[in-house]
N, C-alpha and C positions, 0 to 999 in steps of 0.2 A: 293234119289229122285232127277229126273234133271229135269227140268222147263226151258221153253228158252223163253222169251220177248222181242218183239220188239213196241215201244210207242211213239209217237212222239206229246203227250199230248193229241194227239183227237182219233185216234185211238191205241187199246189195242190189238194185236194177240199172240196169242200162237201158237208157233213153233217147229216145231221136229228137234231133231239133223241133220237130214240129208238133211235140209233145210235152215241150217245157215247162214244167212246173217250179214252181216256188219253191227254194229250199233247198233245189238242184245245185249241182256241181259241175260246171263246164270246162274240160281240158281240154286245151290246144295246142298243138306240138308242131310246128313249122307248119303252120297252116294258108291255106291258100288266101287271097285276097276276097274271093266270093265267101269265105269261110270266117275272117275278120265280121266281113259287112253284114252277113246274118246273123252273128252276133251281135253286134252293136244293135242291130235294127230289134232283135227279139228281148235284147237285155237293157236297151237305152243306156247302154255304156258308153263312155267317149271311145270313139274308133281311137285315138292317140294313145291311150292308156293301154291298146290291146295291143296298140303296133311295137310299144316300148320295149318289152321286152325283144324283139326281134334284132336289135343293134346289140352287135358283139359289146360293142364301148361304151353305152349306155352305165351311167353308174345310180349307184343303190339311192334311192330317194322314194317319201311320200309326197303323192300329188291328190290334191283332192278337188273336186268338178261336181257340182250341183250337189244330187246324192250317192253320188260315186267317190272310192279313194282308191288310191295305186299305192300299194307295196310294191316296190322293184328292189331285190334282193340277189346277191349273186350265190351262188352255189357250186360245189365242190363236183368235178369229174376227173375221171381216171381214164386216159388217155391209153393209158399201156403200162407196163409195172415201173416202169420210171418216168413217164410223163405225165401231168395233171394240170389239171387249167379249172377255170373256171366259168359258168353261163349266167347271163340274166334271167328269172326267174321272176315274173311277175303275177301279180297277185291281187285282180280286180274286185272291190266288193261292193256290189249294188242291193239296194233294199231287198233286193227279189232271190238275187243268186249269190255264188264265190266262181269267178273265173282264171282259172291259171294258162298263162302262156308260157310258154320256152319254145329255143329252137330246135332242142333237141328232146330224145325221151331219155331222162335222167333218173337212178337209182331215186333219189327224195320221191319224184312223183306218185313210182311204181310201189313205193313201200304201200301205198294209199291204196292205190285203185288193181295190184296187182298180188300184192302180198299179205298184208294186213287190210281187211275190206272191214273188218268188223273196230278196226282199233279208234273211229273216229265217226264223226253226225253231220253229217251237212246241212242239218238245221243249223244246227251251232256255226256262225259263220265264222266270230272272232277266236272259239275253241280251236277250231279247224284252221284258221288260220296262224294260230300260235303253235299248233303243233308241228306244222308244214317247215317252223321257221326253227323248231327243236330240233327235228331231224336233220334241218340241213347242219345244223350246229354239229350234230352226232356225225356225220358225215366225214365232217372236217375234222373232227376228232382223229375218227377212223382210222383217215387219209391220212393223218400225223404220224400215227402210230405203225401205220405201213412203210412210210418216208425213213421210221427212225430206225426200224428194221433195217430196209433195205440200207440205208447210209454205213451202217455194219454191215454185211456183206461186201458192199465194195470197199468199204477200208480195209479190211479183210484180205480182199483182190487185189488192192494197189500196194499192201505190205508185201507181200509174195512177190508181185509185176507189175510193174507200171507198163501198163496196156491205154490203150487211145480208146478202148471200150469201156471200164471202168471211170476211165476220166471224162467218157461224154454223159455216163449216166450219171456221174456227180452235177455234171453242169444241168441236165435236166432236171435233178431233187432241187436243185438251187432257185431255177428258174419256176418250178411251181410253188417254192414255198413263195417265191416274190407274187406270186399274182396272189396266193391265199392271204398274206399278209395285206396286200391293201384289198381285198376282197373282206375280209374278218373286218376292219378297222370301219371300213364304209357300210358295212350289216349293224357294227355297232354304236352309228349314227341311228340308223334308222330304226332302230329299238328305243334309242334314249327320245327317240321324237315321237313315240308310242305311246310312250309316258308320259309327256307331254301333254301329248291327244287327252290322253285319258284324264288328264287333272283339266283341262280347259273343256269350258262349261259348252261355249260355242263351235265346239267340232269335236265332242266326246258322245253325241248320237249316231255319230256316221261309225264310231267303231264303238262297239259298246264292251264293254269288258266287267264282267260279272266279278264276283268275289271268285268263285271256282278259278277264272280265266288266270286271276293274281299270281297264284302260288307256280302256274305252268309260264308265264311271262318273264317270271324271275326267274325260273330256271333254263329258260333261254338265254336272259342275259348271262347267267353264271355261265353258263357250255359256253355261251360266245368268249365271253372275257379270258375263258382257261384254255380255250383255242388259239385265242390271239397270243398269250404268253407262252406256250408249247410252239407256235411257230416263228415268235421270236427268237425262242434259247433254240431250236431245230436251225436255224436261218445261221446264228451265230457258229453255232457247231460245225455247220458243214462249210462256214466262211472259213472259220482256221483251219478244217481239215483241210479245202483246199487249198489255201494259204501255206501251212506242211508242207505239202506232197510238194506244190510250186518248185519251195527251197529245196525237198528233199532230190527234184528230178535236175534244178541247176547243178547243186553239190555233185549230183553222179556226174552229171554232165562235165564238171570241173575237174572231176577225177580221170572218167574217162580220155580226154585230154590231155590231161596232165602226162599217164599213162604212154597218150601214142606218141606225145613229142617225147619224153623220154626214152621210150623204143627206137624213135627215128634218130634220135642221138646217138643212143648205142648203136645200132645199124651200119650209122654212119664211119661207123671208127674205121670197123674191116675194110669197110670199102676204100675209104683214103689211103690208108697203108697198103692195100692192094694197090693202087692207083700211083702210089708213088714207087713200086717197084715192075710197076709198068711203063713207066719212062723211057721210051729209047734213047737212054744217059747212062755212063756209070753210076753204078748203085751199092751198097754192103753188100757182103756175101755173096756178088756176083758170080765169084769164083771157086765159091766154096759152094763142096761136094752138098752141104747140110744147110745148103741156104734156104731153102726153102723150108725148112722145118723151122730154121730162126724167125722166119717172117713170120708162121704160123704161129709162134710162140711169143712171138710181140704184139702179133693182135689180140691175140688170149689175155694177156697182160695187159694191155691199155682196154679192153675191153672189161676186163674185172674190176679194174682201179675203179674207172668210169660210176658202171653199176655199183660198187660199193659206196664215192661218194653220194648217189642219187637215191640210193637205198636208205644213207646216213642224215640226206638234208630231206628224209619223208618225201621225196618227191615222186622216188616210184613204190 
């Protein structure tokens, strides 16, 4: 899908390729090869830079090419109320235009072009591009804040019953804090290499970063940095809690056990003292009228001893 915008805060148009103007904004969202290549041809971007984004594995890095540079950024999606992953996110800026790729249509993009139309200039390239990189920071916030909830809730669930449901949405918060974690850590390269740009004489024209630009770059790095530590202590939390529940479901496990061999013991008792006065052998009170009440009163009795010592050494 290609999308072209051009916004200068007041007004919002949608543009066709063959009407591209300067200062436009081209989004691209799982786009087709024909759809790559007219770009590159109309924006003299490096096709490489367009296609990066499209590799699930791709990690977050600046590349810079003539008068071109590549932001590749990953960002935060929500899968379903307990899965969350995240996508490459790239972020072409050439003299002329800002072009965004993903392979998907992502919350970040649509804040832009679908909800807030007025919040942002696509003259401003490096403005526009520092905000793209706050929101996705906000995102990930979000998404923590969601994870931490939900993480209550199912402990919540697994105190009541350990269920296989609760236990697979544990292993799911788990498994998206791990991709956020190295996802935050590899955004927060590519910030500190921004800074970089911006102090080096010789590649601080390809991104130009104004006094205004300053104060919203620092507050990207600050979201970033406070995201990385919320899904570290988040990471560690739902480690022990899984870690808990592990011990808590052996221990039942150990008890339940414990339990049915001590049942199968007692069990056992009747049945041998029935078994031994099943013998075709002489036996006690063969002959007696009350024999059968003595048997029954001998397995009562070995059977209570039984249970009393197993009751006595904690075992049932």
């Amino acid at each position: 899908m290609l999308r072209i915008y051009k916004n200068d805060g007041i007004n919002f148009m949608e543009l066709e390729i063959a009407n591209l103007v300067r200062n436009a904004w081209i989004n691209l969202v799982n786009p087709t090869t024909e759809e790559l290549e007219l770009v590159a041809e109309k924006t003299d971007a490096p096709i490489d830079f367009l296609k990066a984004a499209l590799d699930e594995e791709e990690r977050p890095r600046i590349e810079m090419e003539k008068d071109s540079v590549l932001i590749l950024i990953n960002i935060p999606v929500m899968l379903s109320e307990t899965n969350y992953d995240t996508l490459p996110l790239g972020i072409v800026i050439t003299p002329q235009n800002l072009i965004s790729v993903c392979l998907e249509n992502n919350p970040v993009i649509l804040e832009f072009n679908e909800y807030n139309r007025r919040s942002f200039n696509t003259a401003k390239k490096t403005r526009f591009l520092f905000q793209i990189l706050y929101k996705s920071a906000t995102y990930y916030l979000r998404y923590l804040r969601q994870i931490s909830k939900l993480s209550e809730q199912i402990e919540g669930g697994l105190r009541r019953t350990m269920r296989n449901k609760e236990l697979f949405e544990l292993m799911d918060l788990q498994q998206g804090l791990t991709y956020f974690t190295s996802s935050l850590r590899s955004n927060g390269i590519v910030l500190d290499r921004l800074l970089r740009i911006r102090s080096n004489q010789q590649t601080n024209h390809l991104i130009q970063i104004y006094e205004e630009d300053e104060d919203l770059l620092e507050d990207v790095i600050i979201e970033n940095n406070q995201a990385i530590q919320m899904v570290e202590m988040y990471s560690k939390i739902l480690s022990r809690m899984a870690d808990t529940f592990a011990s808590i479901i052996s221990n039942n496990l150990n008890m339940v056990m414990k339990f049915l061999t001590s049942m199968t013991i007692i069990l056992a008792i009747p049945t041998m003292i029935a078994s031994f006065w099943g013998m075709n052998v002489y036996v006690p009170f063969q002959e007696n009228p009350l024999g059968f009440l003595w048997t029954i009163v001998i397995i009562i009795v070995a059977t209570g001893i039984t249970t009393y010592v197993l009751i006595r050494r904690r075992i049932l």
